[in-house]
C-alpha positions in Angstrom: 18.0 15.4 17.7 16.8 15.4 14.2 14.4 13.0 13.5 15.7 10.8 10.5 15.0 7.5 8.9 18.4 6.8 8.3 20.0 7.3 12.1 17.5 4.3 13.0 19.8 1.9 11.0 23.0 3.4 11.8 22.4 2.9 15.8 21.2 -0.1 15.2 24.3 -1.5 13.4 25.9 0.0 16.1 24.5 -1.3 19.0 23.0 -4.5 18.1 24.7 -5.2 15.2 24.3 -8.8 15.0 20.1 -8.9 15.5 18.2 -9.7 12.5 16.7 -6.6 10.8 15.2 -8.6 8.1 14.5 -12.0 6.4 13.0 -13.3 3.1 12.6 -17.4 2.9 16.0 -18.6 4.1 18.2 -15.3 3.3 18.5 -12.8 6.6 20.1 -9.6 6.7 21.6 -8.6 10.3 21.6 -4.9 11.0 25.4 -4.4 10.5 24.5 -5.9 7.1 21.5 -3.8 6.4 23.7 -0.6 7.4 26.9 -1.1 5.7 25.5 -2.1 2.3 23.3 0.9 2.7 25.9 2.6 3.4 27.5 1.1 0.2 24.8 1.8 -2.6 24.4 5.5 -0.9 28.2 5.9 -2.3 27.6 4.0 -5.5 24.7 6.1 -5.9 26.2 9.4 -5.4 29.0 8.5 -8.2 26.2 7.8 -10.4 24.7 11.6 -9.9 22.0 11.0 -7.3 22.0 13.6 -5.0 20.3 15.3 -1.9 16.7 15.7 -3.4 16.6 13.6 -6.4 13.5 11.1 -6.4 14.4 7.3 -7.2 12.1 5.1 -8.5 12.1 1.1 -7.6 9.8 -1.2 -9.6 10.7 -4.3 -8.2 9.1 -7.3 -6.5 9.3 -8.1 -2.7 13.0 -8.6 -2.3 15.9 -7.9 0.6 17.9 -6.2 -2.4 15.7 -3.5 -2.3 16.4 -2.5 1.5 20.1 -1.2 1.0 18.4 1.3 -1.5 15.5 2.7 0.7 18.4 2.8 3.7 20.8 4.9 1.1 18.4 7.0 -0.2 17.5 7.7 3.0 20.9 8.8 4.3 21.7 10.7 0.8 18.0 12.9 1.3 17.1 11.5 -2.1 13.4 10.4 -2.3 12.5 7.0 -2.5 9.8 6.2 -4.9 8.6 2.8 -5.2 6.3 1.7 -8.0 3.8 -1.2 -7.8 5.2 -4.5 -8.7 1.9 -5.6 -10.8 2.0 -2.5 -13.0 2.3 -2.6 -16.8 4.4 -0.8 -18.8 1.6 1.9 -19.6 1.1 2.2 -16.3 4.9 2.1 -15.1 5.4 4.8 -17.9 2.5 7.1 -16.8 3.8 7.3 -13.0 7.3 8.0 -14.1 6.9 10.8 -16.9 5.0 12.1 -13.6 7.4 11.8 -10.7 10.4 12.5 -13.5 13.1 10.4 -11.4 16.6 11.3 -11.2 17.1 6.8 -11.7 14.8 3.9 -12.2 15.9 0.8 -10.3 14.6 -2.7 -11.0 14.8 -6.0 -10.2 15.6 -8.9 -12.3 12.0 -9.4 -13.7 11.5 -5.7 -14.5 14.7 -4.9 -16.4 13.6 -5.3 -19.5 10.2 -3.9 -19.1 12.3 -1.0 -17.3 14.1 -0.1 -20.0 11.0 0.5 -21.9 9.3 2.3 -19.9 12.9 4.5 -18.9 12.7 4.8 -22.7 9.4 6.0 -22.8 9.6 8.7 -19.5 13.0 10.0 -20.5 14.6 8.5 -17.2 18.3 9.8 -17.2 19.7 6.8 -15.8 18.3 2.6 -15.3 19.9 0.2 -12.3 19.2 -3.4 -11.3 19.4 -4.2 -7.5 20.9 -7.4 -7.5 23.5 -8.8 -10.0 23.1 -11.1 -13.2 23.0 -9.9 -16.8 20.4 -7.1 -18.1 20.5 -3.4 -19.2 21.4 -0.5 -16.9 24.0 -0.2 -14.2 24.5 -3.2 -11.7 24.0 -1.3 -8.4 25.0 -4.7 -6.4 28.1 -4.3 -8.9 29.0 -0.8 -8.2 28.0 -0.9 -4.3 31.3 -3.8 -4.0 33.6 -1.3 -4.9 32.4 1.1 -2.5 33.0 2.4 1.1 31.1 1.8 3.9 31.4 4.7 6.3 28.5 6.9 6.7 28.4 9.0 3.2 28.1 12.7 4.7 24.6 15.0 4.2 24.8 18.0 5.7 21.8 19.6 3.7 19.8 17.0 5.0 17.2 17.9 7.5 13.9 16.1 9.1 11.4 17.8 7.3 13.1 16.8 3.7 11.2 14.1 1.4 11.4 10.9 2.4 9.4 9.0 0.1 6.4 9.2 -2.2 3.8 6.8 -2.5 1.4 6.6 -5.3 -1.8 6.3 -5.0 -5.4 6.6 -7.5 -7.2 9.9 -7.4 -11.1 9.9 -8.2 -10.0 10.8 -11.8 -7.9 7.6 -12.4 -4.6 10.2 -12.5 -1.8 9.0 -9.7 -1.0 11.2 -7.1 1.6 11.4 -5.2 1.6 11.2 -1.6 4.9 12.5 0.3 6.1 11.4 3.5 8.8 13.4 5.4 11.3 11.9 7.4 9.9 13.3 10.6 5.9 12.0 9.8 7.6 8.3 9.1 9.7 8.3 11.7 7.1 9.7 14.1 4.2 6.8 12.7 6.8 4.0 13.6 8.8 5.5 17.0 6.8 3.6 19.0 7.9 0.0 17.6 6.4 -3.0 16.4 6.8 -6.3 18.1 10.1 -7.9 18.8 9.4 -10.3 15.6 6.7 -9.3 13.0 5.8 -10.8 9.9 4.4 -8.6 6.9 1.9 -9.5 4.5 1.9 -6.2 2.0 4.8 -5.8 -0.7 7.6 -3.7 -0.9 6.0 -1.1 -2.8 2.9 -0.3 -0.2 3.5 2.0 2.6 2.5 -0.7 4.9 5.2 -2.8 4.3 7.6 -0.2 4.9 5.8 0.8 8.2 5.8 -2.4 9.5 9.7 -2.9 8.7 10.3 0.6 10.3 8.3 0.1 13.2 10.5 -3.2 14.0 13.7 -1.4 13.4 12.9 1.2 15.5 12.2 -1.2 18.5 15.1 -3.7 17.3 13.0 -6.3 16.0 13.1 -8.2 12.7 10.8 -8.2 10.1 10.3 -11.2 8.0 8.7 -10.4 4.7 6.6 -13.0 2.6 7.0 -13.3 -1.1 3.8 -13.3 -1.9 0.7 -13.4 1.1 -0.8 -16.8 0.5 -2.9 -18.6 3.2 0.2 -20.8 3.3 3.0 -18.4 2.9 1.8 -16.1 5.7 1.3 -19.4 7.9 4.3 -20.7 7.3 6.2 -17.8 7.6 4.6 -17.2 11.4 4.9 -21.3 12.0 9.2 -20.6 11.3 9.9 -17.1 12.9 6.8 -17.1 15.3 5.5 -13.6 15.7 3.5 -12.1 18.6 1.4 -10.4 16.1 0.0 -11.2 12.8 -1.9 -8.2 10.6 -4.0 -9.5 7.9 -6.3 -7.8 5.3 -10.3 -9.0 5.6 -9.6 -11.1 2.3 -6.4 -12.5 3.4 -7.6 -13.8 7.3 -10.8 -15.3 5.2 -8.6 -17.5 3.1 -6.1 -18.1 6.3 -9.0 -19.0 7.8 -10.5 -21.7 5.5 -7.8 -23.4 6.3 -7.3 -26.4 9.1 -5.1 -24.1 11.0 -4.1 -27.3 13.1 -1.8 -28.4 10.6 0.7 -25.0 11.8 2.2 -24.4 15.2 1.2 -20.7 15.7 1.1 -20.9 19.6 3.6 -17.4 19.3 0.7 -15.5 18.3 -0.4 -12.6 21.2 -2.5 -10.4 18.9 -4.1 -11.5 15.4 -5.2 -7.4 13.8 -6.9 -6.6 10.7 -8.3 -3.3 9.3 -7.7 -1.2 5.9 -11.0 -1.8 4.1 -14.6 -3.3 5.5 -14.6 -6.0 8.5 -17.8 -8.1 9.0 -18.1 -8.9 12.3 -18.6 -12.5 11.3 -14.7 -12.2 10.5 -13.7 -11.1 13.9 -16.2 -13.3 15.8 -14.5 -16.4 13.8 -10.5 -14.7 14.8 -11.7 -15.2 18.5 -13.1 -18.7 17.8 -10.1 -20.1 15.9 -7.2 -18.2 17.9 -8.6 -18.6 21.1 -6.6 -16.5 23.7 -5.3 -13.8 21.6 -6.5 -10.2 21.3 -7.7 -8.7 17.8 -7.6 -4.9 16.9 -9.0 -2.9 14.1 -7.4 -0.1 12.2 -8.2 2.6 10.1 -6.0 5.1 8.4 -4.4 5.8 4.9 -1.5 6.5 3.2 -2.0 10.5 3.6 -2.6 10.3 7.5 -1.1 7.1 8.9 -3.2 5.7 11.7 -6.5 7.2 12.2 -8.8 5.2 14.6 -8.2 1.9 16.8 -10.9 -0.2 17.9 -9.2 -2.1 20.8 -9.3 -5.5 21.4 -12.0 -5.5 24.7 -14.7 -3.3 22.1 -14.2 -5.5 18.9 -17.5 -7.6 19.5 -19.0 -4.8 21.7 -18.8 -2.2 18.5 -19.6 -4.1 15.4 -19.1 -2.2 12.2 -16.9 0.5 14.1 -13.4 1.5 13.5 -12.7 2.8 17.2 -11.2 5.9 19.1 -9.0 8.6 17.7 -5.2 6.5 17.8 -2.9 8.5 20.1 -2.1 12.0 19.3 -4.8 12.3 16.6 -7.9 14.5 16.6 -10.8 13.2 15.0 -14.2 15.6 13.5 -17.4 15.0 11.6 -17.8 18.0 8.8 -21.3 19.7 8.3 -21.6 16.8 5.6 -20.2 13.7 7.3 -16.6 13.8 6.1 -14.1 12.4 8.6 -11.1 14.5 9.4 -8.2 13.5 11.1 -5.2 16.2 12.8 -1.9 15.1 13.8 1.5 14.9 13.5 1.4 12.6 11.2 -0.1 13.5 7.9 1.4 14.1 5.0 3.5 17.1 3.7 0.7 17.1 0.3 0.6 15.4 -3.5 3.4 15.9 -5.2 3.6 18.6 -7.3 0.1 19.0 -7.2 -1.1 21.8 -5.3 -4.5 22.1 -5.5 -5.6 18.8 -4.7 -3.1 18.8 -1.3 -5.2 21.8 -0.6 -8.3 20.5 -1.2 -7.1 17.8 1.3 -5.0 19.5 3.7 -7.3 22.5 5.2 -6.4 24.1 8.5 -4.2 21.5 9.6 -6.9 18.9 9.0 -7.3 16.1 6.7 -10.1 15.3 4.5 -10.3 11.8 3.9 -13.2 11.9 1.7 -14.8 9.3 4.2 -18.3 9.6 5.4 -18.4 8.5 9.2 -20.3 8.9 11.9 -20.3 8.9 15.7 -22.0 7.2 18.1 -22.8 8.1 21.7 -19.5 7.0 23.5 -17.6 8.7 20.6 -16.7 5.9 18.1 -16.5 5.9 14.7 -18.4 4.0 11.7 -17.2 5.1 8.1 -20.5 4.6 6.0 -19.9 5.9 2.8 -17.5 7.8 0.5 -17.4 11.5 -0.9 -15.0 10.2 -3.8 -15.9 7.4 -6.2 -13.1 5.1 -5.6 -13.2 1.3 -4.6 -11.0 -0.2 -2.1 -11.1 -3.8 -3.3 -8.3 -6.0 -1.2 -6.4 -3.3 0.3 -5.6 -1.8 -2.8 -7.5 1.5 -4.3 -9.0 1.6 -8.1 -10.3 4.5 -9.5 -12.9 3.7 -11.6 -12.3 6.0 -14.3 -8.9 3.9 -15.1 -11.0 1.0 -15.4 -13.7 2.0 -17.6 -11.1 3.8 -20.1 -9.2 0.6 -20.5 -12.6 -1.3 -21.0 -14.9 1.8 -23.4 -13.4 0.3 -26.8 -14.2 -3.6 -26.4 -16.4 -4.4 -29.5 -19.4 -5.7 -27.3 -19.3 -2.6 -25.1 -22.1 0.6 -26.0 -21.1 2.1 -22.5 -19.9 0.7 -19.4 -20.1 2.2 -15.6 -17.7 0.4 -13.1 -18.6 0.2 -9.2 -17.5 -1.7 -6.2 -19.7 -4.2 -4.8 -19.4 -4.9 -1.4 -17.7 -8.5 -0.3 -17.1 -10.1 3.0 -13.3 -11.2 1.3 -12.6 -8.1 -0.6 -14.3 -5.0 1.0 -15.2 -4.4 -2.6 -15.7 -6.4 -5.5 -14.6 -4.4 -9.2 -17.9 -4.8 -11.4 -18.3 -3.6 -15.0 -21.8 -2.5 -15.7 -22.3 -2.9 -19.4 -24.5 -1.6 -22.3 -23.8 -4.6 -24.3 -23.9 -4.1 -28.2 -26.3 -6.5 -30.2 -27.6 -8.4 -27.0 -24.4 -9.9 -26.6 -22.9 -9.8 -22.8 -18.9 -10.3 -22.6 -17.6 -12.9 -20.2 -15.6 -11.5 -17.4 -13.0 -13.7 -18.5 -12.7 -11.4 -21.8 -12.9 -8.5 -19.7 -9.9 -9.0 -18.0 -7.6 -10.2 -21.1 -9.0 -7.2 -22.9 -7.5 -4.5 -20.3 -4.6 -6.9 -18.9 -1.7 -5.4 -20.8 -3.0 -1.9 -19.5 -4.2 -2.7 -15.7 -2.9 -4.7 -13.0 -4.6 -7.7 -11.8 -6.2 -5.9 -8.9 -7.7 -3.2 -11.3 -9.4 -5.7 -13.1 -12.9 -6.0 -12.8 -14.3 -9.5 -10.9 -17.6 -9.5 -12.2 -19.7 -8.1 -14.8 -23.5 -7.0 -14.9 -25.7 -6.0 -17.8 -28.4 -3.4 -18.0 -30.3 -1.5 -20.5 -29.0 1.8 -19.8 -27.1 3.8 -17.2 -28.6 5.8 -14.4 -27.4 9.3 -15.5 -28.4 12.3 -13.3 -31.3 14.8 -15.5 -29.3 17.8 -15.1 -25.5 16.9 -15.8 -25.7 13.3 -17.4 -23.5 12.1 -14.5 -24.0 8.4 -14.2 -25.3 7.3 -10.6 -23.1 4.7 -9.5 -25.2 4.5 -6.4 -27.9 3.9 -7.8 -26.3 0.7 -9.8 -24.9 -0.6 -6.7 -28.0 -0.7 -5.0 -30.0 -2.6 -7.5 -26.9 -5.2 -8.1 -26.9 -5.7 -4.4 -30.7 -6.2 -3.8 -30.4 -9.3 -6.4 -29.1 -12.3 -5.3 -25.3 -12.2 -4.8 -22.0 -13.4 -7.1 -18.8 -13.1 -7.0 -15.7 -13.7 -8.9 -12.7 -14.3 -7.2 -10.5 -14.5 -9.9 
């Protein structure tokens, strides 16, 4: 049996039709819903030219009108391509005169900018997911008029594009990372919970692996609008989860909370992972949800799961991020680069060939992680080959960010480095060269590169020095170097 994204909602529909495959706030989609309007845009979709192969792109915030697209791309073989919700239209443009989609689809709070940037990429054709008045075709629209038997796909086998995620390189430019209907379907087979809620958007790989994981055991997945201390509370206080995954930075802001106030007696398991976890954070999970189990993961959006630390090692291991998951092989390079083997990695970059083989060697992946091992065979990630800060989840080259911020008037030169932080895993600072004396606020910083970086992008805090640490024989500067003397001075933060 061919192993494809799509078959998972069309046995569902079949067999449990009635179960709840998904919920946002007080809408809910059942899985004979989910199918047949799938089923639907996949038909309105093909009239409109999409066709086994074509790539999609979806800028749109967290909504359940975005579902029936990823479910008929997936049965048409056409490659789902979602964009970040926070982008600009600079940015929105870039990633689509890249990818060079067949359609841009958007919600109601991106049409406009859509059509802008559809304008600007040369995008053949521009959709809207849900109804109301706006440019481009109403898919909701066209997807009434439709059938909604199974459209027919032949061509289509497991190994095809599934989706593409995009993601910063080291030099600020996006690359793609494609997924294959086999590797997602293989990273979710063995099911989530019977109820989960998410915390990441619609446009993270993580939010789609937790929503496949529970349709592939028959669960539901209730999706947040945005993941507040009180949204993600609330949301496990209504549908009552037996697991709850957080970010470091989102469990510290659940957790200054008086979590008394919510009934979240539901919750088996409260997990975290993705970027740094002090042990303080775990050791206060325990305290404050006393008779559940806590794992940590690590992974990415190139290899899916890498390493677990299990729930009986968490306090044992502090600072590690476990065993090899199941079915992955894990090895230390000559230089301390973590590389991962398994049936899960991505098929490479999009259209980029010589960075997938600079990543993909032998069957291996290079994370650009530096790790090592202790004696019982567990892994601590110490450092990074590449120059890129994971700050909330989220990765920032900082390349992007120093381009956006090398022409404000009180900038000579500017370096930008990630500070490590309990909340965030990494803070984004600007190291400036001011001109004339004269140090910008990091409130100017952040309106000066808004209209061309998202939030996250933008840096948090902002240092001054005399001059850059540059390397003698190159003129490299040594972000190291700033990092350690920011950190050996007495802390701050912005958590703007």
């Amino acid at each position: 049996m061919a192993l494809l994204v799509g078959e998972v909602l069309r046995r569902n529909a079949q067999v449990v039709p009635r179960l709840g495959a998904a919920t946002l706030g007080d809408r809910r989609m059942t899985y004979a819903e989910l199918n047949a309007e799938g089923n639907r845009v996949a038909h309105a979709l093909r009239a409109l030219g999409v066709a086994h192969g074509d790539r999609v792109a979806c800028w749109s915030n967290t909504t359940l009108d975005v579902l029936p697209l990823y479910v008929a791309l997936s049965k048409l073989g056409a490659v789902f391509a979602p964009l970040n919700a926070r982008f600009g239209t600079e940015e929105a443009s870039d990633i689509l005169g890249f990818a060079r989609p067949r359609m841009l689809v958007v919600d109601a709070e991106h049409a406009e900018a859509g059509e802008v940037v559809a304008k600007a990429a040369d995008v053949e054709r521009l959709a809207r997911v849900a109804g109301g008045p706006g440019p481009g075709v109403d898919l909701a629209e066209a997807a009434r008029a439709a059938s909604s038997s199974e459209p027919e796909t032949p061509e289509l086998v497991e190994t095809d594009p599934h989706v593409i995620f995009f993601t910063s390189g080291s030099t600020g430019r996006p690359k793609g990372v494609v997924l294959s209907h086999r590797v997602n379907y293989l990273r979710t087979m063995r099911g989530m919970a019977e109820r989960t809620v998410s915390m990441f958007p619609l446009f993270h790989m993580a939010g789609w692996m937790y929503a496949l994981g529970a349709w592939q055991g028959r669960g539901e997945v209730n999706f947040v609008e945005s993941p507040t201390a009180e949204g993600l509370l609330d949301a496990a206080q209504k549908y009552r989860p037996m697991r709850l995954y957080c970010i470091p930075g989102v469990w510290a802001r659940i957790l200054e909370r008086d979590l008394s106030r919510w009934d979240l007696s539901s919750l088996q398991g409260v997990d975290t992972g993705t970027s740094a976890t002090p042990p303080e954070l775990i050791a206060e999970l325990k305290e404050r949800f006393p008779g559940t189990t806590t794992n940590i993961m690590y992974g990415s959006t190139e290899a899916g799961p890498g390493t677990i630390l299990a729930d009986p090692d968490v306090l044992r291991k502090p600072g590690s991020v476990g065993l090899p998951a199941p079915g992955v092989d894990l090895r230390i390079t000559d230089v301390g680069e973590v590389c991962l083997r398994s049936d899960l990695l991505m098929s490479g970059y999009f259209e980029n060939p010589e960075a997938t083989a600079e990543a993909l060697v032998d069957g291996w992946y290079h994370t650009g992680d530096l790790g090592v091992l202790d004696d019982e065979g567990y892994l601590s990630i110490v450092g990074r080959k590449r120059e890129i800060i994971r700050s909330g989840g989220e990765t920032v080259a900082p390349t992007e960010v120093e381009a956006a911020l090398a022409d404000h008037p009180d900038i000579a030169e500017v370096a930008v480095v990630g500070i490590p932080d309990a909340r965030w895993g990494e803070v984004i600072c600007a190291v400036v060269v001011p001109r004339a004396d004269r140090v910008p606020a990091i409130e100017e910083l952040r309106e000066h590169c808004a209209a061309r970086l998202a939030r996250y992008k933008q840096p948090r805090r902002v240092e001054a020095v005399a001059e850059l640490p540059r390397t003698s024989a190159t003129g490299q500067i040594q972000r190291n170097i700033l990092v350690e003397q920011i950190t050996s001075r007495s802390p701050e933060s912005d958590g703007a």
